[in-house]
C-alpha positions as CSV (number, residue, x, y, z in Angstrom):
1,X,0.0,0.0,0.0
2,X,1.3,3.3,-0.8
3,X,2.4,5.9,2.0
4,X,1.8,9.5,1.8
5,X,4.4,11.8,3.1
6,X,3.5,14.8,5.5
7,X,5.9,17.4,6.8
8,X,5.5,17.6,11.0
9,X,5.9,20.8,12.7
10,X,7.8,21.5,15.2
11,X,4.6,21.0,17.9
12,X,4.5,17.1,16.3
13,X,7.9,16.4,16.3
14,X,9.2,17.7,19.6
15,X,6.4,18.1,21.8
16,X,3.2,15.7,21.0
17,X,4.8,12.7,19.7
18,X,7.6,12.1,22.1
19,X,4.5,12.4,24.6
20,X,2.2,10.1,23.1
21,X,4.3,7.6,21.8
22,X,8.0,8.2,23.4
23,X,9.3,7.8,19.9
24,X,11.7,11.4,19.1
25,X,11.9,11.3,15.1
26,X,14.9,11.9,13.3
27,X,13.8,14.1,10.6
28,X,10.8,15.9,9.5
29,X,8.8,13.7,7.6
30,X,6.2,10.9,7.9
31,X,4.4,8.4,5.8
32,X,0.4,7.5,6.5
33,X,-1.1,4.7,4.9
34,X,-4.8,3.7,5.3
35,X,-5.8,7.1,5.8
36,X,-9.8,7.8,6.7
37,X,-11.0,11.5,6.7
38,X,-12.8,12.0,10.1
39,X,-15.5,15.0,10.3
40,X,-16.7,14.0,13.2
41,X,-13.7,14.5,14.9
42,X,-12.9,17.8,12.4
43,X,-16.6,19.0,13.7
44,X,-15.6,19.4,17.4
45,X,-12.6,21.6,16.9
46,X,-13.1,25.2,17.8
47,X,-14.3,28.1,15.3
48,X,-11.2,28.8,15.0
49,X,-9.2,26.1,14.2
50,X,-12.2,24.9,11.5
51,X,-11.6,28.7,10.2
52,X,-8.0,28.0,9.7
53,X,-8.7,25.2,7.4
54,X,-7.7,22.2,10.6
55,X,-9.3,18.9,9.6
56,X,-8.7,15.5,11.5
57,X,-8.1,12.0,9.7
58,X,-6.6,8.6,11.1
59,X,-3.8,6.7,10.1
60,X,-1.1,4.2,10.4
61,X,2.6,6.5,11.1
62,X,5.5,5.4,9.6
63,X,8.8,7.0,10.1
64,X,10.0,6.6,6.5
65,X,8.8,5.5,2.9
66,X,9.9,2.2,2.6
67,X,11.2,0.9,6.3
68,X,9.4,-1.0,9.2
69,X,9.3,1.8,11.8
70,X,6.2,3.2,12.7
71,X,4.6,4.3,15.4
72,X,2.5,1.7,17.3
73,X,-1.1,1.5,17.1
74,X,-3.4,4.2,14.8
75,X,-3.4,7.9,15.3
76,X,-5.8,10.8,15.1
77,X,-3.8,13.8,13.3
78,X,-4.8,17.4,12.7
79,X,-3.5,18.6,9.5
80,X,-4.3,21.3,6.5
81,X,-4.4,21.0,2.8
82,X,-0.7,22.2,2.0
83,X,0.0,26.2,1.6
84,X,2.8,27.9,-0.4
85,X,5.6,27.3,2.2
86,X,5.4,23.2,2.3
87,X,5.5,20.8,-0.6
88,X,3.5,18.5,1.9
89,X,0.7,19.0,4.0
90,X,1.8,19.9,7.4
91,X,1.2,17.6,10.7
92,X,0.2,20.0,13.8
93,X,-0.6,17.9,16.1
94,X,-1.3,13.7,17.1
95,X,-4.4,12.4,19.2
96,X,-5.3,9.0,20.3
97,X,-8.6,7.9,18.2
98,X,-10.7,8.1,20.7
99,X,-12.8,11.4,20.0
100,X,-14.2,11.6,23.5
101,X,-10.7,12.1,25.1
102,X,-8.9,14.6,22.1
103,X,-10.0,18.4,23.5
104,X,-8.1,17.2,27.1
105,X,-5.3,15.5,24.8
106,X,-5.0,18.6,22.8
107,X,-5.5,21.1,26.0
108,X,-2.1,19.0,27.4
109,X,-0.1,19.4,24.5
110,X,-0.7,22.8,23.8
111,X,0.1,23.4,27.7
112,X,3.4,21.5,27.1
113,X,4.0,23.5,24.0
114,X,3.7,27.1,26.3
115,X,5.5,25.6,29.2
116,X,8.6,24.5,26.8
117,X,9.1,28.8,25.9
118,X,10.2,30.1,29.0
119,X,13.6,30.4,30.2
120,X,13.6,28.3,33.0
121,X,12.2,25.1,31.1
122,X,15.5,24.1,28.9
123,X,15.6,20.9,30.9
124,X,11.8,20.3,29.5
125,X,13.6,18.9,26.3
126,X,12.0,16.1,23.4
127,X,14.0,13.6,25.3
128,X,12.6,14.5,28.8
129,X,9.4,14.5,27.1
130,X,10.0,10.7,25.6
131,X,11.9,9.4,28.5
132,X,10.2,10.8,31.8
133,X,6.6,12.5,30.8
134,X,6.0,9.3,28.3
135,X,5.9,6.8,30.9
136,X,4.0,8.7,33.4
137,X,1.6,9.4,30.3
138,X,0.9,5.5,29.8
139,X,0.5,5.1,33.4
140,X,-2.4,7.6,33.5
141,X,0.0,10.0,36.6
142,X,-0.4,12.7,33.9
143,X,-4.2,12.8,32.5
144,X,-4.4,16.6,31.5
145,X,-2.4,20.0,32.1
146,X,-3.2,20.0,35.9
147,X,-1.4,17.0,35.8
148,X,1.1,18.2,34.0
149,X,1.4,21.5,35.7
150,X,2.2,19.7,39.1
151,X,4.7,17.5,37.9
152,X,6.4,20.7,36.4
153,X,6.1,22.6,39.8
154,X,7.4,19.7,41.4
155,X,10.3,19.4,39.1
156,X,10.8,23.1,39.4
157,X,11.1,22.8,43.5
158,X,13.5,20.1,43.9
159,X,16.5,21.6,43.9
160,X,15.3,24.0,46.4
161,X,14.0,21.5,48.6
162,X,17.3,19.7,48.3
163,X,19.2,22.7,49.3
164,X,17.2,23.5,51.7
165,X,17.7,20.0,53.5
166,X,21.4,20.2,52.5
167,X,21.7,23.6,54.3
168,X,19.7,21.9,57.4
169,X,22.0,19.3,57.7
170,X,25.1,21.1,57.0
171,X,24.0,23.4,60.4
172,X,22.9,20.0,62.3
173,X,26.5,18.3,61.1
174,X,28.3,21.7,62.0
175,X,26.7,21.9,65.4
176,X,27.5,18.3,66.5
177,X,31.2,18.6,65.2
178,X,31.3,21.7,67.7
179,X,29.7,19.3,70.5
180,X,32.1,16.8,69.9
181,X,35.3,19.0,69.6
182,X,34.0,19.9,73.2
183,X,34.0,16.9,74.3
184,X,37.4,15.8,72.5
185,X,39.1,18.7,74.4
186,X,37.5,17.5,77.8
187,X,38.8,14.0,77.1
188,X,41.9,14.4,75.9
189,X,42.4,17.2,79.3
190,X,41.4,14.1,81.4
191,X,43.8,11.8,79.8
192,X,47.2,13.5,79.1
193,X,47.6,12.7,83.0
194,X,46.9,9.0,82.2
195,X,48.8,9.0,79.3
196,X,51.8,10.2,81.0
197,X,51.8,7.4,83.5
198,X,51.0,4.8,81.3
199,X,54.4,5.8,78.9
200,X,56.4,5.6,82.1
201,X,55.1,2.3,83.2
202,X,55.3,1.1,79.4
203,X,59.3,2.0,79.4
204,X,60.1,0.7,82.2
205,X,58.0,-2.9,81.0
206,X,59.8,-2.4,77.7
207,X,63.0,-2.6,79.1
208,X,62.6,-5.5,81.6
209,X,61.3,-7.3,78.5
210,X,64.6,-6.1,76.2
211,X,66.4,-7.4,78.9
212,X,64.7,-10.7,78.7
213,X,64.8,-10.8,75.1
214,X,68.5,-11.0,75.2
215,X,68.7,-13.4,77.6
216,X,66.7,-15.7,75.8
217,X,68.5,-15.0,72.6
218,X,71.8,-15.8,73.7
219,X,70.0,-19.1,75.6
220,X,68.6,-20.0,72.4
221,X,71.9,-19.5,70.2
222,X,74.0,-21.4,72.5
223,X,71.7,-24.2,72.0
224,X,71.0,-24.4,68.6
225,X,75.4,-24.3,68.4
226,X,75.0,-27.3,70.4
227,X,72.3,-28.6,68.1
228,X,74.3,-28.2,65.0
229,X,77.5,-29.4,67.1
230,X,75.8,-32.9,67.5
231,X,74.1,-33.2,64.3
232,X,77.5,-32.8,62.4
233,X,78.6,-35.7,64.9
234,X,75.8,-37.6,63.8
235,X,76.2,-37.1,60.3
236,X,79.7,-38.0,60.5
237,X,79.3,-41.3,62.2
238,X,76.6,-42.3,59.8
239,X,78.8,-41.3,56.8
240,X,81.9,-43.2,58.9
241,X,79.8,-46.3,59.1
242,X,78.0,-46.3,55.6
243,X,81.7,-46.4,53.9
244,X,82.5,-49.1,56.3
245,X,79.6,-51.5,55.7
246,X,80.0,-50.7,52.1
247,X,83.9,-51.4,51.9
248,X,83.3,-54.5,53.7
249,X,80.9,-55.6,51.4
250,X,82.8,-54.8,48.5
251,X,85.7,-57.1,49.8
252,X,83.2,-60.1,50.8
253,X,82.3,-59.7,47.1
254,X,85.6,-59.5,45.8
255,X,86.9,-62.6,47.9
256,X,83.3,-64.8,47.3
257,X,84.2,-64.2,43.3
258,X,87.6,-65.1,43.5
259,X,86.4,-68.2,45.5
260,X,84.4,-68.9,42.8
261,X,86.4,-68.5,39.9
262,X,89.2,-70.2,41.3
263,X,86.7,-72.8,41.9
264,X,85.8,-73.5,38.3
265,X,89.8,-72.9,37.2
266,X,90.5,-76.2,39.2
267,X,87.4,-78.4,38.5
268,X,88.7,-77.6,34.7
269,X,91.9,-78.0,35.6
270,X,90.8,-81.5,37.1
271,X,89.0,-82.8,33.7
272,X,91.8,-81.8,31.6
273,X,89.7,-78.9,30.2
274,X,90.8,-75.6,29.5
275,X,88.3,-73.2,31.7
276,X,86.6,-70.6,29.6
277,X,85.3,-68.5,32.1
278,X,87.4,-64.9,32.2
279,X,88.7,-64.1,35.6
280,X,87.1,-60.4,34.5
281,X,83.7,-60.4,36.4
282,X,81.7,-57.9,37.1
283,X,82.1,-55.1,39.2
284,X,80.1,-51.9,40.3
285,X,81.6,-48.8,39.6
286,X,79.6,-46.3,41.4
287,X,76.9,-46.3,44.2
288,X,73.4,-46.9,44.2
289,X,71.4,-43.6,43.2
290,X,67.4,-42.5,43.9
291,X,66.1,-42.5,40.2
292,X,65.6,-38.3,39.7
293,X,62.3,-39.0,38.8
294,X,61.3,-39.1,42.3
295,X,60.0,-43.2,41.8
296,X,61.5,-46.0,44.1
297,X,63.5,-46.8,41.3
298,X,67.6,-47.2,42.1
299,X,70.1,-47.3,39.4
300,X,73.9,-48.0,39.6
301,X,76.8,-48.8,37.6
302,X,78.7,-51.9,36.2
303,X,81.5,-52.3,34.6
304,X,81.5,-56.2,33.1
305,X,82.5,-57.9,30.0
306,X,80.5,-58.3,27.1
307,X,79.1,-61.9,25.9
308,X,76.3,-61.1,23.7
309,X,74.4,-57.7,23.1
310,X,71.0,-58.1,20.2
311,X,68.6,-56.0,19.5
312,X,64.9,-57.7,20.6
313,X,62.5,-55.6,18.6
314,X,62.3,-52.0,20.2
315,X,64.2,-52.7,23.2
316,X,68.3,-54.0,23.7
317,X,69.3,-57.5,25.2
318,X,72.0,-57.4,26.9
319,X,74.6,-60.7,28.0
320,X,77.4,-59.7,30.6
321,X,79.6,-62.1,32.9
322,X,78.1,-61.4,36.3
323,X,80.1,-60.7,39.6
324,X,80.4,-64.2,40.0
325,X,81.2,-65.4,36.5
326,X,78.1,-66.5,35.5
327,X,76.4,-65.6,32.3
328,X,73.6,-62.7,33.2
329,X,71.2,-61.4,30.3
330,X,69.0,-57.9,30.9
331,X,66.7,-56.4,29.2
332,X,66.2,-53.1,28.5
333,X,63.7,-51.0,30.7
334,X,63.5,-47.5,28.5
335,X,60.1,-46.1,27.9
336,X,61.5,-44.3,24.6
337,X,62.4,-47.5,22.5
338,X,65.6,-48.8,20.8
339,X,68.7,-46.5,21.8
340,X,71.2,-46.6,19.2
341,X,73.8,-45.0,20.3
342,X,74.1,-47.5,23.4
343,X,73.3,-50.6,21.1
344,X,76.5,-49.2,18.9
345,X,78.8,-48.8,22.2
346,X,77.9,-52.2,23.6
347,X,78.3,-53.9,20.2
348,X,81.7,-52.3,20.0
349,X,83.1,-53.6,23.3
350,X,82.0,-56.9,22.5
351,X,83.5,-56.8,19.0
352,X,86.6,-55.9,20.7
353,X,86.8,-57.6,23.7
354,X,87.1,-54.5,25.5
355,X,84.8,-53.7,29.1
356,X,82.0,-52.0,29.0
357,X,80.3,-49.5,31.7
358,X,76.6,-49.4,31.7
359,X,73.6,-48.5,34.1
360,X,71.4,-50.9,35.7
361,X,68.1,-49.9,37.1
362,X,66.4,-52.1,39.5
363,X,63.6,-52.2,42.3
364,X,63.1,-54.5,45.6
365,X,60.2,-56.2,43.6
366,X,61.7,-57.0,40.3
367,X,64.4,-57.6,38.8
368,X,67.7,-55.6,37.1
369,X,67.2,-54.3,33.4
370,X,69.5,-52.1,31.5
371,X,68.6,-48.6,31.8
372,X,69.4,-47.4,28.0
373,X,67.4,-44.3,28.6
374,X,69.3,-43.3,31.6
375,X,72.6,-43.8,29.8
376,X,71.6,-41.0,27.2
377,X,71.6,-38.6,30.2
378,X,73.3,-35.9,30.2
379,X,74.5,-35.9,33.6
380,X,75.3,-39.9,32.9
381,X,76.4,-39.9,29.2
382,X,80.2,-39.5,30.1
383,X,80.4,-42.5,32.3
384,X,80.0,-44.8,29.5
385,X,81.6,-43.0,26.8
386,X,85.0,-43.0,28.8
């Protein structure tokens, strides 16, 4: 359906509309579609306004030609067949339908309209109007210009009522300080005496308590000298004993494998064989170490000779002649896989008869296994390569 443009005066666009709809439009212009002529309506105007040439019609509003804003619902406008100074016929003003309520409509907007000229009414703006009277409009608190007058009035006092109760308080607030400062002075009279007596007492507590203070601080250094003094004893004794259990065992090993060597050299000597066990068993090279992942894991390690080293698919066998001469196979515990480098160094010594230093990692519940992961260590890799 085709819209009709009208031009809206400065009464529609600032004053009635924001009012009645709380819509402020952004330019001058509206479109009306489904437009009836009303003379019913146009018959109750004054003599005056039918002189002037004032009809009413209803409509459907639409903010623009071709867009879907519009103001809600159907409005009763006042407008005039269009004069030399518009290309469209001017909008005065907008009414609800309803005929029975427009004179009071039209009396409050045309009260609206005066109230918005004087000097003291900037802050009665289109955006007051849509923001503030709008509501109170819908929620029937402003019915007609009486309405309207007291909320104006009210607005009007406010800040003189506020001032007002600020100056009241202010004199109350001054007042009280004035009481109190009294009473502050009085106070503070009646306790400078106290005050006195209590500093004199406090010294002389503060320096029976330095005086304890230092006593107890050179009680407490003394002992913990002490302290220190016998856990240095302690930590020496147990280092003391630890390299005399482990020296001790080292040389029960060492004897028990030359026992048992020398026991195989003479039952071969006994058959008439030649004994091919090497005299070159095992021995450990360093201490057991914690694993420095923080598991129960211990590693340490051996220097042995090499009988047979093989790759079993992703993980290295390894065959060494154990402490006491006897063949000992591990396997390899890595979590990474095959470790070539190692499998290279340990193929090497075997190749050529030489000794080779490894790391064993083991646990009270299982079992040694090579610990070719461990060997790649940075802090380990120089043990092996030597």
């Amino acid at each position: 359906m085709k819209r009709h443009r009208y031009h809206l005066t400065p009464h529609a666009k600032d004053e009635t509309i924001p009012l009645r709809t709380g819509v402020i439009p952004k330019g001058n212009k509206v479109f009306l579609d489904e437009i009836e002529i009303d003379d019913d309506g146009t018959a109750q105007q004054t003599k005056g306004q039918r002189d002037a040439g004032n009809y009413h019609i209803l409509a459907n509003v639409w903010l623009s030609e071709f867009g879907e804003e519009r103001l809600p619902g159907r409005w009763r406008l006042v407008t005039v067949e269009p004069d030399q100074d518009f290309q469209d016929s001017p909008i005065f003003t907008l009414l609800p339908p309803d005929r029975s309520s427009a004179r009071s409509e039209a009396n409050l907007t045309d009260y609206l309209k005066k109230e918005r000229k004087k000097d003291d009414r900037t802050w009665l703006s289109p955006e007051y109007i849509a923001k503030t009277l709008h509501p109170l409009l819908m929620a029937g608190a402003i019915r007609d210009h009486n309405d309207l007058a007291s909320h104006i009035n009210e607005r009007m006092m406010k800040p003189v009522l506020e001032a007002k109760d600020a100056a009241e308080r202010k004199r109350h607030e001054e007042f009280e300080a004035r009481a109190a400062a009294e009473r502050e002075r009085d106070l503070a009279k009646a306790e400078k005496d106290k005050a006195t007596q209590a500093k004199e007492e406090a010294e002389r507590h503060r320096l029976n308590a330095q005086q304890e203070k230092n006593a107890a601080e050179l009680q407490w250094e003394e002992e913990f000298r002490a302290r220190e003094a016998a856990e240095r004893a302690r930590d020496a004794a147990k280092e003391e004993k630890l390299e005399v259990v482990n020296r001790l065992a080292e040389v029960t090993n060492e004897r028990d494998q030359m026992a048992q060597a020398l026991a195989k050299i003479r039952e071969g000597s006994s058959s008439g064989e030649v004994p091919k066990i090497s005299l070159e068993v095992a021995r450990q090279v360093t201490k057991p170490w914690p694993s420095r992942t923080g598991s129960d894991y211990m590693n340490i390690g051996i220097e042995a000779s090499i009988e047979d080293v093989r790759q079993i698919g992703s993980k290295i066998s390894l065959t060494y002649l154990d402490r006491s001469g006897n063949k000992q196979t591990v396997t390899d515990f890595g979590y990474h896989g095959f470790v070539q480098l190692v499998y290279n160094y340990l193929m090497s010594c075997k190749t050529e008869g030489r000794r080779a230093v490894f790391i064993l990692t083991y646990r009270p519940d299982m079992k040694m296994r090579l610990a070719a992961d461990t060997m790649m260590l940075a802090n380990y890799v120089n043990l092996w390569r030597k």
